[in-house]
Each structure stands twice: as structure tokens, then as C-alpha cells.
C-alpha positions as CSV (number, residue, x, y, z in Angstrom):
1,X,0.0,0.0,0.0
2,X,1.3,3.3,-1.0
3,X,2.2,5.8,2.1
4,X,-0.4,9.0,2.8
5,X,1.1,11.6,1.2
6,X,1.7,14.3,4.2
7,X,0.6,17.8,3.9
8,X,4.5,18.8,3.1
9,X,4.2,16.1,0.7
10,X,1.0,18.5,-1.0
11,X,3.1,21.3,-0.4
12,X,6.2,20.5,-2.0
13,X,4.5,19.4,-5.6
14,X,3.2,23.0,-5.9
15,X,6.7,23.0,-7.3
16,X,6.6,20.4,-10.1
17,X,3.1,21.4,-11.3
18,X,2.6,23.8,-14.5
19,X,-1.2,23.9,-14.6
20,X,-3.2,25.5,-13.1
21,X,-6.1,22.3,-12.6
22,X,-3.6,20.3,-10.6
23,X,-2.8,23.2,-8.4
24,X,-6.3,23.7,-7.7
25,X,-6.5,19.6,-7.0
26,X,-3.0,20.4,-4.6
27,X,-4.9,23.0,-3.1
28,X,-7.9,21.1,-2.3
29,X,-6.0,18.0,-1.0
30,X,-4.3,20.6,1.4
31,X,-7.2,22.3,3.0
32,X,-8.4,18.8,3.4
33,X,-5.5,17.9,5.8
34,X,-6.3,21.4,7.6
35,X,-10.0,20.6,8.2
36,X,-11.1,22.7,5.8
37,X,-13.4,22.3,2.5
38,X,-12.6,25.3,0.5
39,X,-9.8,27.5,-0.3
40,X,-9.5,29.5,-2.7
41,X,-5.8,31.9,-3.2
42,X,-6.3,35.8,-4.6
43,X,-3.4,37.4,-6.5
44,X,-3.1,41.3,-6.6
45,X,-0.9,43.3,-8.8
46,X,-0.7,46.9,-9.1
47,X,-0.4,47.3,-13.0
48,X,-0.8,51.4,-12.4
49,X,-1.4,54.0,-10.0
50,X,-5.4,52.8,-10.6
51,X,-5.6,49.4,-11.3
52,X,-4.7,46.5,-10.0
53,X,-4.7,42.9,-11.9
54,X,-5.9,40.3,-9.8
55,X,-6.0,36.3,-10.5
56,X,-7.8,34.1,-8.9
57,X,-6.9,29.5,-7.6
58,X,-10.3,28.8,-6.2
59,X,-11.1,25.0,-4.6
60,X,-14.1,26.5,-3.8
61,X,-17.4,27.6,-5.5
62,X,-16.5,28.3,-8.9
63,X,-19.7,30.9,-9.1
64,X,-18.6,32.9,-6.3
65,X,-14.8,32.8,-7.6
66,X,-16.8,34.2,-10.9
67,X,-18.9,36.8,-9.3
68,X,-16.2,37.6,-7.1
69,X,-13.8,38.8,-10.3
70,X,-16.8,40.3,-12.2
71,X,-18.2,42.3,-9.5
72,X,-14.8,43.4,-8.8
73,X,-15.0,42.5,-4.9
74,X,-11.8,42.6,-4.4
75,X,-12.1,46.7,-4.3
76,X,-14.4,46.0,-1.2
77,X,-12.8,42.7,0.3
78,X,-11.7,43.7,3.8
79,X,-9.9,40.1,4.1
80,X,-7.9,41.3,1.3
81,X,-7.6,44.5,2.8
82,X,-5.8,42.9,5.9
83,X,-3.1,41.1,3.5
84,X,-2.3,44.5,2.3
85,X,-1.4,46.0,6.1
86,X,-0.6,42.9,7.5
87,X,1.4,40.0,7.8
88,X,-0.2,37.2,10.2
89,X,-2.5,34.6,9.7
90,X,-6.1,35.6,11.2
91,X,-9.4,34.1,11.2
92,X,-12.4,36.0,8.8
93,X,-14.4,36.8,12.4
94,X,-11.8,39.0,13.3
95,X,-11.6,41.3,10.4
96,X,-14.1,44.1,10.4
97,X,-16.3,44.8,7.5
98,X,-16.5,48.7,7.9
99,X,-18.5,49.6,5.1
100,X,-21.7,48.2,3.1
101,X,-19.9,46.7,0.6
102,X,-17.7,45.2,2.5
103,X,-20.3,43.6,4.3
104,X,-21.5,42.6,1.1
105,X,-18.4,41.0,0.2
106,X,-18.0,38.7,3.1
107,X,-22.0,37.9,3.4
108,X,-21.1,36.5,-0.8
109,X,-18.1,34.8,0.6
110,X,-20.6,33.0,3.8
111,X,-22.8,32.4,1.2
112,X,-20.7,30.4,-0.7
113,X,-19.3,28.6,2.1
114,X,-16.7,30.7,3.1
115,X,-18.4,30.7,6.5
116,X,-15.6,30.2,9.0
117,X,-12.3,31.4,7.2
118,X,-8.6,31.7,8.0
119,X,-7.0,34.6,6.1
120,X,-3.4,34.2,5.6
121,X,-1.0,36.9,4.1
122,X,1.6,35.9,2.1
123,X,4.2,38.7,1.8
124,X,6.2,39.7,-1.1
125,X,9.5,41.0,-1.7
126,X,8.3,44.4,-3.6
127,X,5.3,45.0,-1.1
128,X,1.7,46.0,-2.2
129,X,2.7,45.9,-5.8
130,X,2.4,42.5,-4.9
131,X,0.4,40.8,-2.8
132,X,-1.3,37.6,-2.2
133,X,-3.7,36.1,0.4
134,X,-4.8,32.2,1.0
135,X,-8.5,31.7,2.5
136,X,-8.8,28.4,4.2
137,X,-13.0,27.9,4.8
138,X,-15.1,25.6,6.4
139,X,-19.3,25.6,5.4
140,X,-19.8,25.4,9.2
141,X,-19.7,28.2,11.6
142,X,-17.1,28.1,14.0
143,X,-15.9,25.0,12.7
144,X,-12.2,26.0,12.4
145,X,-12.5,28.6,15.4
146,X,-13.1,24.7,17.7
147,X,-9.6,23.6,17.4
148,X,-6.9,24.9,19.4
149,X,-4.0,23.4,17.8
150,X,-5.0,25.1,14.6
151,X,-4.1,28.5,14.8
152,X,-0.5,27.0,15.0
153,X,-0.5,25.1,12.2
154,X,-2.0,27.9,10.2
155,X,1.2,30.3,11.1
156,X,3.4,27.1,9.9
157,X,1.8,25.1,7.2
158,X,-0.6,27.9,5.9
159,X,2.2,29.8,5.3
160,X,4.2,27.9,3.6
161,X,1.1,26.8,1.2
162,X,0.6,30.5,1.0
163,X,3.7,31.4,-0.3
164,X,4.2,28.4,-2.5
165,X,0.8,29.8,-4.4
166,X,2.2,33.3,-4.1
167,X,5.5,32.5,-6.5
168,X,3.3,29.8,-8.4
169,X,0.9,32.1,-9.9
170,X,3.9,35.1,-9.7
171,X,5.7,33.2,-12.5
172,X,2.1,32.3,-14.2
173,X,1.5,36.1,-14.8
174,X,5.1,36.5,-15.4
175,X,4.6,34.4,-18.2
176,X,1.2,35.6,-19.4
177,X,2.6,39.4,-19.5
178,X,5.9,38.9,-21.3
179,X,3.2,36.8,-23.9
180,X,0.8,39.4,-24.0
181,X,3.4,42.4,-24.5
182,X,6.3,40.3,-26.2
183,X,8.4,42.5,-24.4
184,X,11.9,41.6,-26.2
185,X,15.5,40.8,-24.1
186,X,16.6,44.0,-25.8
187,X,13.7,45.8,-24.5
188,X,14.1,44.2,-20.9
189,X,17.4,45.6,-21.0
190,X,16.8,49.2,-21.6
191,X,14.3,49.0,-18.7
192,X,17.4,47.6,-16.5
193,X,19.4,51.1,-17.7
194,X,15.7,52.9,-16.3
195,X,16.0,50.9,-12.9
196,X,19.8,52.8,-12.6
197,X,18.1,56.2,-13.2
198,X,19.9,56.2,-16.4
199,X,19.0,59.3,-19.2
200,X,18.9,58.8,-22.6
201,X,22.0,60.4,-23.5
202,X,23.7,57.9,-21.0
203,X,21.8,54.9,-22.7
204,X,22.9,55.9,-25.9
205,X,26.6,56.1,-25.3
206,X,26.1,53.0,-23.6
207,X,24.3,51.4,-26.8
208,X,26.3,53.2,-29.2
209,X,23.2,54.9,-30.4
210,X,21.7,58.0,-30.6
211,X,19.2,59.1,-27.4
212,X,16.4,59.8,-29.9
213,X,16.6,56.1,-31.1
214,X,16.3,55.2,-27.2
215,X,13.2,57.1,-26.7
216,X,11.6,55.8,-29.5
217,X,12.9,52.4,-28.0
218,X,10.9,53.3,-24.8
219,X,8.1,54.3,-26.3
220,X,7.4,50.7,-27.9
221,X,7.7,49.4,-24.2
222,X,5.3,51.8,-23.0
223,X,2.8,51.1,-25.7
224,X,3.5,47.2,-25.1
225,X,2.8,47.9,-21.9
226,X,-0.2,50.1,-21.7
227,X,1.3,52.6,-19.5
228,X,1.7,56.4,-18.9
229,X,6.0,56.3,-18.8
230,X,9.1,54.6,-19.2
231,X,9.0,54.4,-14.9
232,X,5.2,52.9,-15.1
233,X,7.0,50.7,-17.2
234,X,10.0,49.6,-15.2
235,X,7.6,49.1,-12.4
236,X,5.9,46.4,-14.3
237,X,8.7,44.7,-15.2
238,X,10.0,44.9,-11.4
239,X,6.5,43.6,-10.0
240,X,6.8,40.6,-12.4
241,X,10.3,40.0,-11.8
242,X,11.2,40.6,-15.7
243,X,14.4,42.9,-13.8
């Protein structure tokens, strides 16, 4: 008979998967060793001083995951809202909802069976450019509020599952940008010579160009980009870890 995979086990072949179903199967098998039955992992990146892109893993209701996204929740999501000013796992009950729609917000998320809910934070190395949050649910009240060895293992397994999804799903929509912008290594590189504070006239010499041909240069990567300036862009490419 084959051994019970451990919930390290689960854990660690976060690392070997490449889509996105199996993590979602992963995900599920791992709220099942922490008494849960639903979880679902929201990913936040700030694309511009407005707007945020956000991806969802759900091993939960796929309608709520749906309606969550399309109503744009997440603007009114006060358990995302703790991920962004906090670091420590912390059960759903705990988080004020301070306005209407964020009442709304979690009433959707009870509806769907996000009833009792451990929100954990999973932090990231450029801040809240980037951030990510893991909800572990139970369908039944106070069901994961019962055990006392659980807030523990939440700090020290959630965590690590937390962060696991974080850098999965970073290199996910690492991929989907450079596909969607086919940013080139060329192009990658003059946003390097943008992270140094580097003018144009500086670039050139360094290029052995002329400064008008870099800013026409950076003016492809901003429209590639779909954003206001060459610092908007080398933002993006730091957030997705292009640079």
C-alpha cells in the first residue's frame, strides 16, 4: 500500500506542477489535511497607480470565484484589505467589514461557504505591488474557530502553502505578460538602464546609439505595456520580476 502523502508532501508538488487544474487539485488536497473544505488563493498586482490585476486559484465555489472577479470584490474585500497592512495569519471573524460593501463582500463569501475562514497573508519582496492572500474555509460556523492546535499550524503550514501559491501564480503572470506584450530581451534591458536612473544620452553612449533612437525604444515598451512612462513601465517589469 502506498504511504499517505503528508501535507508537506502536498506542499512541495506545488513545485513540479505547470497547470493551473492540478494546483487547484493540490490546493484542495491541502485544505483537506487542515480541516477545511474550501480555499481559494487571490493574487493582486498593481499594473498602475489605478488598477490592480488580480488572478484568482479557487477550490471553492466556482460561481462565487466568478462573481467575485466580475463584480470586482476585491475593491471592497476587507480580508484582502488585511493582507495588504498585515502580515499574520487571522481568522475572517476577526476582520471588520466597515463599510456596506464590505459587508456585502463577506455575506457573498458566507454564502458560498466561506463561513468560518482563516485569512493568511503571504508577503512579497516588492510590497503591495504584490500581494497575495490564502483563504482556508469551512461551510460550518465556527468550525475552524473549535480547534486549538489550529491556529499554529496555520502560522506554519498555511504559510508555507501560502507562499508556495504566491511564487506559483507570480511566474504564471510573469509568463502571461511577457506573452501578451512580447516584451523583447533587448527591451528588458533598456528597462534595467531605467532601474539605474539612467537618461537617454547615458543609454545611448552605452548602446552606441543616438538618445532619440532610445526614446523611440521606450516608447514601444510603453505602448507594449499600456502605461503612462518609461518608470510605469519599469515598475511592471520589477513587479513581475522581468528585472
Amino acid at each position: 500500500m502506498a504511504p499517505v502523502p503528508t501535507v508537506w508532501d502536498t506542499v512541495a508538488r506545488l513545485h513540479e506542477s505547470t497547470d493551473e487544474a492540478d494546483v487547484v487539485q493540490l490546493l484542495s488536497q491541502v485544505a483537506s489535511q487542515l480541516s477545511a473544505d474550501a480555499a481559494c488563493f487571490i493574487g493582486s498586482v498593481r499594473v498602475s497607480a489605478s488598477r490592480r490585476a488580480q488572478r484568482l486559484i479557487a477550490a471553492c465555489d466556482p460561481a462565487w470565484a466568478s462573481d467575485y472577479l466580475f463584480r470586482q470584490r476585491f475593491e471592497h474585500d476587507p480580508w484582502l484589505l488585511h493582507a495588504r497592512r498585515g502580515t499574520d495569519p487571522v481568522l475572517g471573524s476577526a476582520i471588520p467589514a466597515d463599510s456596506v460593501d464590505q459587508q456585502d463582500t463577506v455575506a457573498a463569501a458566507h454564502a458560498a461557504g466561506l463561513r468560518s475562514t482563516w485569512v493568511i497573508p503571504a508577503i512579497s519582496s516588492v510590497g503591495e505591488d504584490r500581494i497575495g492572500v490564502l483563504y482556508l474555509a469551512s461551510g460550518v460556523v465556527g468550525r475552524l474557530e473549535q480547534d486549538p492546535l489550529l491556529a499554529f499550524r496555520m502560522k506554519v503550514v498555511g504559510r508555507s502553502l501560502a507562499m508556495e501559491l504566491h511564487e506559483w501564480l507570480h511566474v504564471q503572470m510573469r509568463r502571461d505578460l511577457l506573452a501578451e506584450s512580447r516584451l523583447t530581451e533587448a527591451e528588458i534591458d533598456l528597462l534595467r538602464h531605467e532601474e539605474q536612473g539612467h537618461g537617454s544620452k547615458a543609454i545611448a553612449i552605452a548602446l552606441n546609439t543616438e538618445a532619440k533612437t532610445v526614446d523611440c525604444r521606450f516608447q514601444r515598451i510603453i505602448a507594449k505595456l499600456r502605461v503612462a512612462s518609461r518608470r510605469e513601465a519599469w515598475r511592471i517589469a520589477k513587479v513581475h520580476g522581468l528585472i
